[in-house]
DSSP file (Angstrom, degrees, kcal/mol; ACC not computed):
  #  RESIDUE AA STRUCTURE BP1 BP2  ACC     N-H-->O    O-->H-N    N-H-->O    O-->H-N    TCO  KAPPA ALPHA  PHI   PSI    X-CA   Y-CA   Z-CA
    1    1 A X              0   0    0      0, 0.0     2,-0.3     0, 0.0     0, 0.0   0.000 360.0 360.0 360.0 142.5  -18.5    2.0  157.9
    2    2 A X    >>  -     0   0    0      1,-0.1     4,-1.1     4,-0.0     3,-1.0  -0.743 360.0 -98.6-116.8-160.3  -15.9   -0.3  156.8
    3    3 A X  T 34 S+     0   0    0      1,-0.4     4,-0.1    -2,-0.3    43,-0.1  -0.070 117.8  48.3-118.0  17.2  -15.4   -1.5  153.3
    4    4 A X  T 34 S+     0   0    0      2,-0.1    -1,-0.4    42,-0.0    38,-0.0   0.413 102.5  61.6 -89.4 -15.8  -17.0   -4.5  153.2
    5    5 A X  T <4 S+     0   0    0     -3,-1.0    -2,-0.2     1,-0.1    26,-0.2   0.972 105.4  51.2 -66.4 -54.4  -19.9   -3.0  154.7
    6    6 A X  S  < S+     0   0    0     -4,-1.1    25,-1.7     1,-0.1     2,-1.1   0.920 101.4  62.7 -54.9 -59.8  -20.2   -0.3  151.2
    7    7 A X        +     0   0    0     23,-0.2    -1,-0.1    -4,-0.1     3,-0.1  -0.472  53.3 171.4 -84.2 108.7  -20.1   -2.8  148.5
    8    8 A X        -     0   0    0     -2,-1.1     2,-0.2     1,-0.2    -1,-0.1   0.933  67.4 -31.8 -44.9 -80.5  -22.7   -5.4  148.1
    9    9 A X        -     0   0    0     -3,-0.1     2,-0.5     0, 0.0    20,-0.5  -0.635  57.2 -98.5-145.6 163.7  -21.8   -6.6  145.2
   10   10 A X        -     0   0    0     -2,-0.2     2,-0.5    18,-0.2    18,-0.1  -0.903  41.1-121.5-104.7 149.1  -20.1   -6.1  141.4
   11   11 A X        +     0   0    0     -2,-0.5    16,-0.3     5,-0.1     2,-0.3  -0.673  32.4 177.7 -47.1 109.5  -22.5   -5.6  138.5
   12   12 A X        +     0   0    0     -2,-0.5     2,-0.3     5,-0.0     3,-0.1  -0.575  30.1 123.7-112.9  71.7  -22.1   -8.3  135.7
   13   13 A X  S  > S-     0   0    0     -2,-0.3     4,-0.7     1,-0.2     5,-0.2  -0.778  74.5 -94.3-124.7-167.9  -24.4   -7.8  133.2
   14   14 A X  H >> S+     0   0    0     -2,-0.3     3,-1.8     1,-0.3     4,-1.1   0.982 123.8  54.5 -67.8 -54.8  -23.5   -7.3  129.2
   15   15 A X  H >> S+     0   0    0      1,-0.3     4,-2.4     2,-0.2     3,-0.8   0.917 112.4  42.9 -54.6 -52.5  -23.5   -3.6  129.3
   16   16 A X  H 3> S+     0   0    0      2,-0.2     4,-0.8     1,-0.2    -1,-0.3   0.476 110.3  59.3 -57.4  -5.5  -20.8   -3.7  132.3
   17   17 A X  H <X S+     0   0    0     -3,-1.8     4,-1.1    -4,-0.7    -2,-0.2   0.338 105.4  46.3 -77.9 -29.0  -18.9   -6.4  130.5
   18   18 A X  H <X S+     0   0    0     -4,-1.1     4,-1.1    -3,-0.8     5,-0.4   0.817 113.2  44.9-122.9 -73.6  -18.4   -4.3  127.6
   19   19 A X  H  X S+     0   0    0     -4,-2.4     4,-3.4    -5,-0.3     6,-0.7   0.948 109.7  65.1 -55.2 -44.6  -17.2   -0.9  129.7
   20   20 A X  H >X S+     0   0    0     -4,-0.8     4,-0.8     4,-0.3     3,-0.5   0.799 111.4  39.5  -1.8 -95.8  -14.8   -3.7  132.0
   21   21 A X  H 3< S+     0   0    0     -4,-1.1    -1,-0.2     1,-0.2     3,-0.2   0.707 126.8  16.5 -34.5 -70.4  -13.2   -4.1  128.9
   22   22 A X  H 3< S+     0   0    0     -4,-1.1    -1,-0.2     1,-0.2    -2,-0.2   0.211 126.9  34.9-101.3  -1.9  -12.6   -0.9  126.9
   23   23 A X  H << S-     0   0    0     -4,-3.4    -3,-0.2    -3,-0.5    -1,-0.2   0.192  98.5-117.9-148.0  38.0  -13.0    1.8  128.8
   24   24 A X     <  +     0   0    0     -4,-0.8    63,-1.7    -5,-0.4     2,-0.5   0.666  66.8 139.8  76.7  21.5  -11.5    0.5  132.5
   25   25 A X  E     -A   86   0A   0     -6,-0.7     2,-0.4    -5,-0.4    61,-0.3  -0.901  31.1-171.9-114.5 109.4  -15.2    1.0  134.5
   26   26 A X  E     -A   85   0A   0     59,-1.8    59,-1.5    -2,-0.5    -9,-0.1  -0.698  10.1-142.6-111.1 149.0  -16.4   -1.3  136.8
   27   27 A X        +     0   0    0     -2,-0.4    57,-0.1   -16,-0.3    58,-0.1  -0.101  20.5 167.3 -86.0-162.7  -19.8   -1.3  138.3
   28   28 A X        -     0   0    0     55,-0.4    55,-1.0   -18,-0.1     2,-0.3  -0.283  31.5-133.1 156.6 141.2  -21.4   -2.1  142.0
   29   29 A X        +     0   0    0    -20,-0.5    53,-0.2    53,-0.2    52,-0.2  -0.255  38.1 169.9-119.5  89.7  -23.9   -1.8  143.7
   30   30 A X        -     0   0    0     -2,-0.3    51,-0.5   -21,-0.2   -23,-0.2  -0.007  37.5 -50.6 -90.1 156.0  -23.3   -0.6  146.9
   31   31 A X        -     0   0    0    -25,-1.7    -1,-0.1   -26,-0.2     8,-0.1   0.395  39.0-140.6 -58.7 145.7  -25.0    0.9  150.6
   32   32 A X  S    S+     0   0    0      1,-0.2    -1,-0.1    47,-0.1    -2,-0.1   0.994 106.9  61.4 -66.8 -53.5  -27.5    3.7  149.9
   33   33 A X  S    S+     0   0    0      2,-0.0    -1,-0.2    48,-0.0    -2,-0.1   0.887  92.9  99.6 -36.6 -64.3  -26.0    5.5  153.1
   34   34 A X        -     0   0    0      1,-0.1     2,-0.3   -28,-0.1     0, 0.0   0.303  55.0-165.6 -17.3 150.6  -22.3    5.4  150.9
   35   35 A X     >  -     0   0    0      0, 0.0     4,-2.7     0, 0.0     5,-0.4  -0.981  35.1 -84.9-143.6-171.6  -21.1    8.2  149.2
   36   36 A X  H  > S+     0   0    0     -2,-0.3     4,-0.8     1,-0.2     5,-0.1   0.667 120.9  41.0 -53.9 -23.6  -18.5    8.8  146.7
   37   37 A X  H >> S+     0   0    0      2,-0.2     4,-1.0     3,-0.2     3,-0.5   0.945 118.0  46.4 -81.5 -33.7  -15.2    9.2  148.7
   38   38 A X  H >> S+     0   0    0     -3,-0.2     3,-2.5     1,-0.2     4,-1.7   0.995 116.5  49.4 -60.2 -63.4  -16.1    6.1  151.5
   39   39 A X  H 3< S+     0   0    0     -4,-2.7     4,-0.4     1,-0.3    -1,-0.2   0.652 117.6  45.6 -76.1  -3.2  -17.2    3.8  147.7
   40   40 A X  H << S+     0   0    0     -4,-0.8     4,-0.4    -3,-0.5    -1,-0.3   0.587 112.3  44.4 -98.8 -15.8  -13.5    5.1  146.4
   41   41 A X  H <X S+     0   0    0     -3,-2.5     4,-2.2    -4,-1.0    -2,-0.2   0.830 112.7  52.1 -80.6 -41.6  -11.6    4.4  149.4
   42   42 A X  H  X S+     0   0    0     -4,-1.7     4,-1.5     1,-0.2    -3,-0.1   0.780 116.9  43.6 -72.6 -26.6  -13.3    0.5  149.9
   43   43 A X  H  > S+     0   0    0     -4,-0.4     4,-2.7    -5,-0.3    -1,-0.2   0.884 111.3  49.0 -63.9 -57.3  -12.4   -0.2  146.2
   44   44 A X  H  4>S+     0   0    0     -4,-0.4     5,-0.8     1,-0.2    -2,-0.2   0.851 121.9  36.1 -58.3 -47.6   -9.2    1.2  146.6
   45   45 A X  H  <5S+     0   0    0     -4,-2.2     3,-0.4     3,-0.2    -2,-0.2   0.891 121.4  43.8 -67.6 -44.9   -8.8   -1.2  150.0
   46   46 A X  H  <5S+     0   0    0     -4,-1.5    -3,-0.2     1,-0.3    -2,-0.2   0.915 126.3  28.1 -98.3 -48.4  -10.8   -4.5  148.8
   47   47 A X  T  <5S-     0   0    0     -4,-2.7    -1,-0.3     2,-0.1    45,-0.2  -0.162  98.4-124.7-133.7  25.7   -9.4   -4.9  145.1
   48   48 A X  T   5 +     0   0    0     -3,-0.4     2,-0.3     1,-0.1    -3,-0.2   0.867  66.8 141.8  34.2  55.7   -5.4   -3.0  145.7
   49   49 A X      < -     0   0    0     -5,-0.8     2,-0.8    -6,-0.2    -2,-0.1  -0.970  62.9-123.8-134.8 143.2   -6.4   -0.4  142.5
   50   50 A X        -     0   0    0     -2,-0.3    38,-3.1    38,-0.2     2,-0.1  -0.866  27.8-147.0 -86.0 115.2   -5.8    2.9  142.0
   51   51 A X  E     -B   87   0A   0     -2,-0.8    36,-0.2    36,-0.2     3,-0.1  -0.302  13.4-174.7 -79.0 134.8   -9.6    4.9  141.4
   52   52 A X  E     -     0   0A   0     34,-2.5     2,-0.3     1,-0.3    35,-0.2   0.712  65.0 -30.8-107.5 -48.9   -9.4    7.8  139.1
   53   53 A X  E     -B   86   0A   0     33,-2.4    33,-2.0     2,-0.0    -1,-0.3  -0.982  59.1-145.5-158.5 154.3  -13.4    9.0  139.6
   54   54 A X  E     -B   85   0A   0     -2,-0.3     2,-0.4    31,-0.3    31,-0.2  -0.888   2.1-150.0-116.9 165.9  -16.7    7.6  140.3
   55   55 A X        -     0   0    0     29,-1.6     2,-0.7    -2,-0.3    29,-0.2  -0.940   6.1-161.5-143.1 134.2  -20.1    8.0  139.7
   56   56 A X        -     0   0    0     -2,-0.4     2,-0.3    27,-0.2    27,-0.3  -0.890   6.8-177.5-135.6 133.7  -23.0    7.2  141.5
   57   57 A X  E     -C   82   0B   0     25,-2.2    25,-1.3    -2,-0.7     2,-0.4  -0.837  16.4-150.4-118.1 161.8  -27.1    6.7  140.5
   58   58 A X  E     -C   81   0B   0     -2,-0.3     2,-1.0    23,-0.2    23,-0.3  -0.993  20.3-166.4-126.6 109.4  -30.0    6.0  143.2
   59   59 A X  E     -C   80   0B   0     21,-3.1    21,-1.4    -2,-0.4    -2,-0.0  -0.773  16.1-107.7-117.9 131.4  -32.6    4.0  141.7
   60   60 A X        -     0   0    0     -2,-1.0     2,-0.4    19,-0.2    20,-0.4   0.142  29.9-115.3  -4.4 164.3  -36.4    3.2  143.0
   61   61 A X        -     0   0    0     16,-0.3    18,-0.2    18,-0.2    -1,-0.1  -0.967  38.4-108.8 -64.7 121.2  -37.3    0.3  144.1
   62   62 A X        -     0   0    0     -2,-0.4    15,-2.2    16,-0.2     2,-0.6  -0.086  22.1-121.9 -29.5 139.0  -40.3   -1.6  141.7
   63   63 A X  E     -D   76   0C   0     13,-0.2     2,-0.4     2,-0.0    13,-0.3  -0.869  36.0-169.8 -82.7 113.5  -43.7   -2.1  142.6
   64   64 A X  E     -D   75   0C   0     11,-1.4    11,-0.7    -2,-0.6     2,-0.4  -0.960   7.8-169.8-125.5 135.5  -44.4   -5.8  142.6
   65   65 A X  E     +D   74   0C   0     -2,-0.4     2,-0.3     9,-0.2     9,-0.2  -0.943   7.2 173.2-129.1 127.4  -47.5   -7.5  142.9
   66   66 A X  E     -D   73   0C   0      7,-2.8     7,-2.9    -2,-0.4     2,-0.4  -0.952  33.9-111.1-137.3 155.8  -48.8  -11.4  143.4
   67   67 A X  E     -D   72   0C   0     -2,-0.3     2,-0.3     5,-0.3     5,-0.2  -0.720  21.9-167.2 -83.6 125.5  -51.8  -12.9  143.9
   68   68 A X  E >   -D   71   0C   0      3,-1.0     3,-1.5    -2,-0.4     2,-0.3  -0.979  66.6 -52.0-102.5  90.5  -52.6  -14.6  147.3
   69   69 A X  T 3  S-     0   0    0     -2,-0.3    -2,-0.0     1,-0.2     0, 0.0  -0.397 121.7 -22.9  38.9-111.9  -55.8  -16.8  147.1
   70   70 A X  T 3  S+     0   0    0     -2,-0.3    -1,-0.2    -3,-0.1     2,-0.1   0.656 127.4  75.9 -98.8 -10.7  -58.7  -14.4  145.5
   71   71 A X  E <  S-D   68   0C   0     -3,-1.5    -3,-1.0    -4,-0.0     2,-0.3  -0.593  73.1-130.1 -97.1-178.4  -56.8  -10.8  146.7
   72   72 A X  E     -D   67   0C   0     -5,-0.2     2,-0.7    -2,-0.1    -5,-0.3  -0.923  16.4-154.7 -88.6 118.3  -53.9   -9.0  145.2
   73   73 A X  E     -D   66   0C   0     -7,-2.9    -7,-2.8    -2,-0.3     2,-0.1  -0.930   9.4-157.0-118.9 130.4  -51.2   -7.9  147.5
   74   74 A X  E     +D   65   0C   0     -2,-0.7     2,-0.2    -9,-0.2    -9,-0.2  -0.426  23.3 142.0 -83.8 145.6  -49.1   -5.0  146.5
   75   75 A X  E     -D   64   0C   0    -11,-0.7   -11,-1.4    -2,-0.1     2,-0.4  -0.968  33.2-102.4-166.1-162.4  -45.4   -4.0  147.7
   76   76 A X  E     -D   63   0C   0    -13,-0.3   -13,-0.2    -2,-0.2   -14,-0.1  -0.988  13.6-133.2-147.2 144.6  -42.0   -2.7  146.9
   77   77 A X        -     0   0    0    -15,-2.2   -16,-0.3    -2,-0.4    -2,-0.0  -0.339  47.9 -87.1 -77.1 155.8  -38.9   -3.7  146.3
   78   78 A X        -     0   0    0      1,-0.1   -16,-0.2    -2,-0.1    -1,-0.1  -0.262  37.0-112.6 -69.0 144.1  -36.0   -1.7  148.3
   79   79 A X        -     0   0    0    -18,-0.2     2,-0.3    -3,-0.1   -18,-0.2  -0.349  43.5-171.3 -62.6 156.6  -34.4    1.5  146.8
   80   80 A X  E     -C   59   0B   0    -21,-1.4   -21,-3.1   -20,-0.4     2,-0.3  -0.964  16.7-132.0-151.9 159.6  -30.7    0.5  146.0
   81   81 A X  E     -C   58   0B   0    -51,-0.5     2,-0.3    -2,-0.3   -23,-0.2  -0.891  14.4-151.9-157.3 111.1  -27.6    2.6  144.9
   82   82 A X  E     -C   57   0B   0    -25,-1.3   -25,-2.2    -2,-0.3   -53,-0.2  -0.967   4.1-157.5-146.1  90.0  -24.9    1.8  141.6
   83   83 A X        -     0   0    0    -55,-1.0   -55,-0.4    -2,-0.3     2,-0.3  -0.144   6.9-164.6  21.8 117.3  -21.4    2.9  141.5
   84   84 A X        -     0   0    0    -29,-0.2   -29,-1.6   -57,-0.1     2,-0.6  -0.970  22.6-176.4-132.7 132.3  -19.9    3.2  138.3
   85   85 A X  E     -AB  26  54A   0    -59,-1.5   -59,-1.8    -2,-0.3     2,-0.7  -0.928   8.6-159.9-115.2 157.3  -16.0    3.4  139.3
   86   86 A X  E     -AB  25  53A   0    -33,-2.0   -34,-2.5    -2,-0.6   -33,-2.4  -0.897   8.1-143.2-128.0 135.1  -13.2    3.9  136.9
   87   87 A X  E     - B   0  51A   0    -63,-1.7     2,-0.3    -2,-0.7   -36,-0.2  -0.219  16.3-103.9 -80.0 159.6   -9.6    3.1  137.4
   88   88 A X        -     0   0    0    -38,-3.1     3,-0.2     1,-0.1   -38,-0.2  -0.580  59.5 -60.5 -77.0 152.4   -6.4    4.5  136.5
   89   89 A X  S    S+     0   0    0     -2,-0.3    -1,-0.1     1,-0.2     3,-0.1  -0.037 116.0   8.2 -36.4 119.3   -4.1    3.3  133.8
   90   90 A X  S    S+     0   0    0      1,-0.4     2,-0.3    -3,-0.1    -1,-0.2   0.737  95.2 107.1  43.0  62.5   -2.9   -0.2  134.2
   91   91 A X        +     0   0    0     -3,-0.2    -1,-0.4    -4,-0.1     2,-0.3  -0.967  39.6 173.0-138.4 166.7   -4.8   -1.4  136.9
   92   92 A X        -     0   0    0     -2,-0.3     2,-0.3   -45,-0.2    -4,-0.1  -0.967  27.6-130.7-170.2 164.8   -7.7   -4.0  136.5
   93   93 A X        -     0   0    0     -2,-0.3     2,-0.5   -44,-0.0     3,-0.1  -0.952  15.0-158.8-122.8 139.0  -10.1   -6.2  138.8
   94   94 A X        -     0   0    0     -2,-0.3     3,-0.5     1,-0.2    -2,-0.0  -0.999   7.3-175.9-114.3 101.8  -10.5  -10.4  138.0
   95   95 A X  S    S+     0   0    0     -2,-0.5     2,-0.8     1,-0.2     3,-0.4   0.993  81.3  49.8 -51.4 -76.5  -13.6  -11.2  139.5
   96   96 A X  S >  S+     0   0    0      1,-0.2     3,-0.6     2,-0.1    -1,-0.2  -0.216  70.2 110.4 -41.3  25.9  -12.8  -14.5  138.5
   97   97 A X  T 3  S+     0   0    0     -2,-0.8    -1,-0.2    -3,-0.5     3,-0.1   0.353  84.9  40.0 -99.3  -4.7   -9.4  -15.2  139.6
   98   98 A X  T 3  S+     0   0    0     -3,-0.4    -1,-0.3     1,-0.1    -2,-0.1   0.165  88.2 110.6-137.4  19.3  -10.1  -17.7  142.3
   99   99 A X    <         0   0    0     -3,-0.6    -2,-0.1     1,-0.2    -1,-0.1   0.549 360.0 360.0 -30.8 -35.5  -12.8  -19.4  140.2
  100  100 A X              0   0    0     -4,-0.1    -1,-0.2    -3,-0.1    -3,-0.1   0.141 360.0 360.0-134.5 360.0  -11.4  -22.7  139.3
């Protein structure tokens, strides 16, 4: 796999915002297939940081349901896979750095 393939994407929501800051922990959520040493080498590759340890959850996919004329049609959303990595001392990621 290579190491665009493992991370979708980074996490921005408040709660990741807040460990970002203070405690060096970045989020993603990245290929179910992954595990921790491939999502610590692509990190390591994509963003030039040194990784001290990571952590990895598997969460469900929802059950979502909409109305189609008079029936209900049922389904689920895909299982997906969240990465919490944390760096070593004085290293950092700017998502935003080529923003403006």
């Amino acid at each position: 796999m290579f190491s665009e393939d493992i991370i979708i994407r980074p996490l921005m929501t408040e709660k990741c915002v807040a460990m970002q800051d203070s405690e060096h922990k970045y989020a993603f959520q990245v290929t179910i297939a992954a595990n921790k040493i491939q999502i610590k080498k692509a990190v390591e590759k994509l963003f030039n940081v040194e990784v001290k340890n990571v952590h990895t959850m598997n969460y469900l996919g929802k059950k979502v349901s909409r109305r189609v004329k008079r029936s209900r049609v049922e389904g689920k959303k895909s299982n997906w896979k969240k990465a919490i990595v944390t760096l070593k001392e004085g290293f950092d990621i700017d998502f935003f750095k080529d923003a403006m």
